[in-house]
C-alpha positions in Angstrom: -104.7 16.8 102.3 -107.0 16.0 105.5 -104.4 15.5 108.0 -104.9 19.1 109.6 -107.6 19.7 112.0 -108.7 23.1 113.6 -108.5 26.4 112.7 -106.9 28.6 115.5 -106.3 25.1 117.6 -104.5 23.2 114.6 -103.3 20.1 114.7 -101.9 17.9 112.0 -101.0 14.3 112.5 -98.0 12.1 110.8 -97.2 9.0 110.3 -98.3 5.4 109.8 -99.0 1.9 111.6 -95.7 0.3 110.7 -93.8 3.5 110.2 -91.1 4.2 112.3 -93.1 6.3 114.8 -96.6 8.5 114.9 -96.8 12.2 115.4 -98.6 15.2 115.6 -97.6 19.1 115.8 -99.8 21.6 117.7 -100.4 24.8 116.3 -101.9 27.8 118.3 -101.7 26.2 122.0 -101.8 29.7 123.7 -98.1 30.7 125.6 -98.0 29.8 129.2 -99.9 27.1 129.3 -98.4 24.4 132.2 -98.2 21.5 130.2 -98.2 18.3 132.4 -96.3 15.4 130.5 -97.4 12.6 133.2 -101.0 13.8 132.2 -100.5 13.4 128.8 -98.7 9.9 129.2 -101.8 9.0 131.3 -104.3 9.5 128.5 -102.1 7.6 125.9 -102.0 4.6 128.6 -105.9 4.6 128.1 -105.6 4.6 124.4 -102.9 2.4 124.3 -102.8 -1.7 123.2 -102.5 -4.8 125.4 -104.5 -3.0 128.3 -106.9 -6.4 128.3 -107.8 -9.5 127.1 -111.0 -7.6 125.2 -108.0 -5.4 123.2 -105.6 -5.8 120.7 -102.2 -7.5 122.2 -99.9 -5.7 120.2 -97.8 -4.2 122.9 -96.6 -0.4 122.5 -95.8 1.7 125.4 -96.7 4.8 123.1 -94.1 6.7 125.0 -94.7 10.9 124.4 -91.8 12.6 123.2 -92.3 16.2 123.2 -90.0 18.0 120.5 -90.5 21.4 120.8 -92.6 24.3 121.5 -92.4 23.7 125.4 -90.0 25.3 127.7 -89.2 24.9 131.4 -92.5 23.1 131.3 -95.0 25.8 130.2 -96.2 26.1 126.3 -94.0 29.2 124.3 -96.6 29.8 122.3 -94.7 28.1 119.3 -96.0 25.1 117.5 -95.8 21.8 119.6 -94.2 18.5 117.8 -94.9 15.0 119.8 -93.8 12.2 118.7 -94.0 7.9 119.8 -92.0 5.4 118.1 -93.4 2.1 117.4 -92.0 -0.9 118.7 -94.2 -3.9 118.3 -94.6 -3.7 114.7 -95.4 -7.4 113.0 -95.5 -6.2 109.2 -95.3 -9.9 108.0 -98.6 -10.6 109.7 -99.9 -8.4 106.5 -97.8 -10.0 104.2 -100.8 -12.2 102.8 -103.4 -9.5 101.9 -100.5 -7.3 99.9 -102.4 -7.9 96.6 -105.6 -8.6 98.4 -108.6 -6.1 99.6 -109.7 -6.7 103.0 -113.9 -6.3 103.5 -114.5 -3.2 104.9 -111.5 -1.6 105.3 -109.8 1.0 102.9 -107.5 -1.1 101.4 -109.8 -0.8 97.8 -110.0 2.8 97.9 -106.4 4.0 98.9 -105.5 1.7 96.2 -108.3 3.7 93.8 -107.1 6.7 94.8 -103.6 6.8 95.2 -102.3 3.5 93.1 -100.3 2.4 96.1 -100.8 1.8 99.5 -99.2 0.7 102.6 -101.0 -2.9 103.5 -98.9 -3.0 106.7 -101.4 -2.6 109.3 -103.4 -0.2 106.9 -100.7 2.2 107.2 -101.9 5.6 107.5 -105.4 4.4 107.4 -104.6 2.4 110.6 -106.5 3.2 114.0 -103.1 4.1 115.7 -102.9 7.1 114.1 -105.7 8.6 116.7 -102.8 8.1 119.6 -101.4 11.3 118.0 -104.6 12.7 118.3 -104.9 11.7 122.1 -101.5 13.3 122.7 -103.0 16.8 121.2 -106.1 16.2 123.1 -104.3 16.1 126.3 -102.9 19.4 125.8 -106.0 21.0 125.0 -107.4 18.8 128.4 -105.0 20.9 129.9 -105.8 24.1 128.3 -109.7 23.9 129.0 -109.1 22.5 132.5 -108.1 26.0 133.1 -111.0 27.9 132.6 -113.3 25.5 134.4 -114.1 23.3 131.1 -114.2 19.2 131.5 -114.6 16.4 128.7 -115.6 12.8 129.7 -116.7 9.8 128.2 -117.6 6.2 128.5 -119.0 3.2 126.9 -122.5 3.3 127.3 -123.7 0.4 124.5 -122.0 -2.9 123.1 -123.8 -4.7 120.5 -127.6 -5.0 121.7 -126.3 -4.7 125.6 -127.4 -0.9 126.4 -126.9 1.1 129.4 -130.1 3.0 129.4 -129.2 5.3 132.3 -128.5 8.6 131.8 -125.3 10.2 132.3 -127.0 12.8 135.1 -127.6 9.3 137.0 -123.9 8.2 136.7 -120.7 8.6 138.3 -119.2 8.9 135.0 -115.4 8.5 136.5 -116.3 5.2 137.7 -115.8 4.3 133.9 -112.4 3.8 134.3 -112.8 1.1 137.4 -113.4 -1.8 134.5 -112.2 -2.6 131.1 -114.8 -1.7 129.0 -115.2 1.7 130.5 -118.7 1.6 131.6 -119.6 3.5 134.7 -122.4 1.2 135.7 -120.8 -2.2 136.8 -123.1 -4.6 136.7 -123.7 -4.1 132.6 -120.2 -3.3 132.5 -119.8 -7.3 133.7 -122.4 -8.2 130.4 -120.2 -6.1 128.2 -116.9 -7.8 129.3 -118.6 -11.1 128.7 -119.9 -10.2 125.4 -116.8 -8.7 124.2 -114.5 -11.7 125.3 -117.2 -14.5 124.0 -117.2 -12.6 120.6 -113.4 -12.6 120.1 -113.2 -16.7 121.0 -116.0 -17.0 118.2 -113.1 -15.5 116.1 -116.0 -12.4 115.1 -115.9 -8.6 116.6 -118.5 -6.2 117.7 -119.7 -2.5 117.4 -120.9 -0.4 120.2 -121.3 3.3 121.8 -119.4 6.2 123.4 -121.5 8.7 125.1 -119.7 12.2 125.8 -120.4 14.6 127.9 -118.9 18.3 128.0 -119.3 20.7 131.3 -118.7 24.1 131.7 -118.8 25.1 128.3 -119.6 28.6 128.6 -122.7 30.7 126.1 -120.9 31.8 123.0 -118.8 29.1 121.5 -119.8 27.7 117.6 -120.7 29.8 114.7 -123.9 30.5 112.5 -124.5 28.4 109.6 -121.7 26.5 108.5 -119.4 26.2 111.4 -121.6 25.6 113.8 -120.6 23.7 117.3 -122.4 20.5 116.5 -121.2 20.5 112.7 -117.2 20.6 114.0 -118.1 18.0 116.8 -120.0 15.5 114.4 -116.9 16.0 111.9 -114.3 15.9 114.7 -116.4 11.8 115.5 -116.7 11.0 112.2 -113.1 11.4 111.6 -112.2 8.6 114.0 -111.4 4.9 112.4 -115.3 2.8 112.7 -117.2 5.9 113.7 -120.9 5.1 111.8 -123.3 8.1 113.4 -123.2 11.0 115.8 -126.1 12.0 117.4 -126.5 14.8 120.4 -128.7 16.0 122.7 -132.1 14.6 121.6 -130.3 12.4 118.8 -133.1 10.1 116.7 -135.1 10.0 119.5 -136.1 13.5 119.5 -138.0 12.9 116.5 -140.6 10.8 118.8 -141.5 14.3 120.7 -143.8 17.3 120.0 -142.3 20.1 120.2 -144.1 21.2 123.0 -142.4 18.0 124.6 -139.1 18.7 122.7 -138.3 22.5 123.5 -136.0 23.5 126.4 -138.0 26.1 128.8 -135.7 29.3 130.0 -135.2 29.7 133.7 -133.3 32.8 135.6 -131.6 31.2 138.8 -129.7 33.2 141.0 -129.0 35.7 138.4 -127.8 33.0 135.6 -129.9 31.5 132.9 -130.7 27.8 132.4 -132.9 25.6 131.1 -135.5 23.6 132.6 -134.3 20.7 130.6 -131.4 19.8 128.0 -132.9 18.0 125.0 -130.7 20.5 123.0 -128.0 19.0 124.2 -126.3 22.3 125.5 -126.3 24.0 121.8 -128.9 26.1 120.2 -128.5 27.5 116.5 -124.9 25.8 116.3 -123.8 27.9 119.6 -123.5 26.9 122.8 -126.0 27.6 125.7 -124.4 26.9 128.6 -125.6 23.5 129.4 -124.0 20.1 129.3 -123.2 19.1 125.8 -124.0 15.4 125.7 -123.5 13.4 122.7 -123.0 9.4 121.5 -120.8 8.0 118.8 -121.4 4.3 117.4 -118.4 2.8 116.8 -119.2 -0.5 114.2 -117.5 -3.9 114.4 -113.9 -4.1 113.4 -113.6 -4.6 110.0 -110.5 -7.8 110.5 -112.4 -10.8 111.9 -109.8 -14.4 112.2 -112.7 -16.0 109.8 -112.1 -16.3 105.9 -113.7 -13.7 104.1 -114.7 -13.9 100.3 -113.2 -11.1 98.7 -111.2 -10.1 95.0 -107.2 -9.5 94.6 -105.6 -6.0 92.7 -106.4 -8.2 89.5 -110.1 -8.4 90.5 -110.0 -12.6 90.8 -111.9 -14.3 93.4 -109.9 -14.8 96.6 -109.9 -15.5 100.1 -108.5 -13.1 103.1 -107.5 -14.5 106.3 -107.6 -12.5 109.3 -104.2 -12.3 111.1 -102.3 -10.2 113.2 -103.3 -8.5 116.3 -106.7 -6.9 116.5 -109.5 -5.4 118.9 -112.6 -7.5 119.1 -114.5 -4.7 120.1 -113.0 -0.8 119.7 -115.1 1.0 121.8 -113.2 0.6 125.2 -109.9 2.2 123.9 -112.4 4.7 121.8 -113.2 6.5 125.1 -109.8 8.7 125.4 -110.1 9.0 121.6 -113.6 10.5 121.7 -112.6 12.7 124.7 -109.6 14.0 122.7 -111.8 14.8 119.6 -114.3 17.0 121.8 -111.5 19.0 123.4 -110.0 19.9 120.4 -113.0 21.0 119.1 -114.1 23.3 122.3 -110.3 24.6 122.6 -110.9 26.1 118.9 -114.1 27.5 119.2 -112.8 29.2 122.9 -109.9 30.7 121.3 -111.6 31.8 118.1 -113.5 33.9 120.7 -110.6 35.1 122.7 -107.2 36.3 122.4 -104.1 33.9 121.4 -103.2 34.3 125.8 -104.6 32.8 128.3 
């Protein structure tokens, strides 16, 4: 029912907003695999709320519990269960919008579809289901780091402010020196501003995640249907406010010739490249060998503290409130989540080509 993920990687996610905790169980994480627990508690902290004033202040520690499937510290080859209990649940901050629909948000068409619906915190339509995901992504972190393969990210656009650099001219781990998670300072400064003078005007505000994958080796992705880029744009559009994907190239390859656009073959030193990457590392749906580069645009959040016009279940007239406890801007605490994503996509592609052990 679209809560599994993967194919020889799988993950499936549980749990809602104002449940009693969040989970996921990992399917196919080869045996032997050291799997560090302060890691993965690391990349929840950068996902987590109440890391600024420009997130969310609900405050959850979003504490990893790992269940099973994990022995003496290494994976057993057995399906992995994590889960993180919720502690700073205010459900009565949604008690208002129970027989209301929100603009924007999925409150009308869970309601459509299912003829109920959890309103607290949007339930399982609720952004903090992707900490589950961030949890899984850690272990497949893990698994890649292992065979020399390495997934970043950072916030590269908020509303019109744009870092136009690109990511060859960065120092990409400088990202996580700021708040917003933008490697370049000085427009990291801008964004701040912006982000924090939209929330006091009671409004939010969209941006962009640029990721970049190194390492990958030639090989990974399939013809046609499941190619690389296909299972990567699915694996971003899956993730709460996600609007477009683009990679390599994006839109703006459609600006080129082709004699401008293609990517010339080199041999160096007895391995191939390319003398430039406007394919962003895939060709045909299968990776090249290059850095896979790729940007997500996150739009404003949907709950804004203004009153909205919208209708109740009975389809009258009304007026939603915004309340509770939400981001002004997502795209900071988007940067694990995107980073997860794209290593649980590379993980299954490696081990459809390879055995079930490392």
């Amino acid at each position: 029912m679209g809560n599994t993920f993967g194919r020889k990687f799988k993950i499936t996610t549980f749990g809602e907003s104002h449940g009693k905790a969040i989970g996921v169980t990992i399917d196919g994480c080869p045996a032997g695999l050291e799997i560090d627990e302060e890691f993965i508690q690391s990349e929840l902290d950068r996902r987590k709320p109440g890391q600024s004033k420009i997130t969310t202040q609900r405050k959850e520690g979003d504490k990893a519990e790992i269940l099973s499937g994990v022995f003496e510290g290494r994976s057993t080859g057995t399906p992995i269960a994590i889960i993180i209990y919720n502690k700073d649940q205010k459900s009565r901050d949604y008690s208002h919008i129970a027989e209301k629909f929100r603009p924007s948000h999925a409150d009308y068409t869970y309601e459509s579809k299912y003829g109920i619906r959890d309103y607290r915190g949007g339930g399982r339509s609720s952004a903090r289901e992707t900490a589950a995901r961030v949890a899984a992504g850690a272990i497949a972190k893990l698994m890649l780091k292992e065979i020399g393969i390495d997934v970043q990210a950072y916030v590269s656009q908020v509303g019109g402010l744009k870092l136009d650099k690109p990511y060859t001219e960065l120092d990409i781990s400088n990202a996580e020196s700021n708040m917003v998670r933008c490697p370049d300072d000085n427009i990291a400064n801008e964004m701040i501003a912006l982000i924090d003078q939209t929330r006091k005007n009671q409004d939010t505000i969209g941006g962009v995640v640029t990721g970049v994958i190194t390492g990958t080796p030639v090989g990974l992705g399939e013809p046609v249907f499941n190619r690389l880029h296909a299972d990567l744009g699915k694996a971003m559009l899956s993730i709460n406010a996600v609007k477009g994907f683009e990679y390599g190239s994006g839109f703006e390859g459609v600006k080129m010739l082709g004699s401008e656009h293609n990517d010339a073959f080199r041999k160096v030193d007895g391995v191939v490249t390319t003398d430039t990457n406007l394919s962003g590392g895939i060709q045909g749906g299968i990776s090249n060998g290059q850095d896979i580069y790729f940007n997500v645009a996150f739009k404003p959040v949907a709950t804004i503290m203004k009153d909205q016009d919208s209708i109740d279940k009975e389809g009258n007239p009304t007026t939603v409130s915004g309340k509770g406890r939400h981001d002004p801007c997502v795209v900071p605490r988007a940067v694990p989540i995107v980073e997860a994503m794209a290593a649980l996509v590379i993980a299954d592609f490696y081990l459809l080509n390879k055995s079930s052990k490392l």
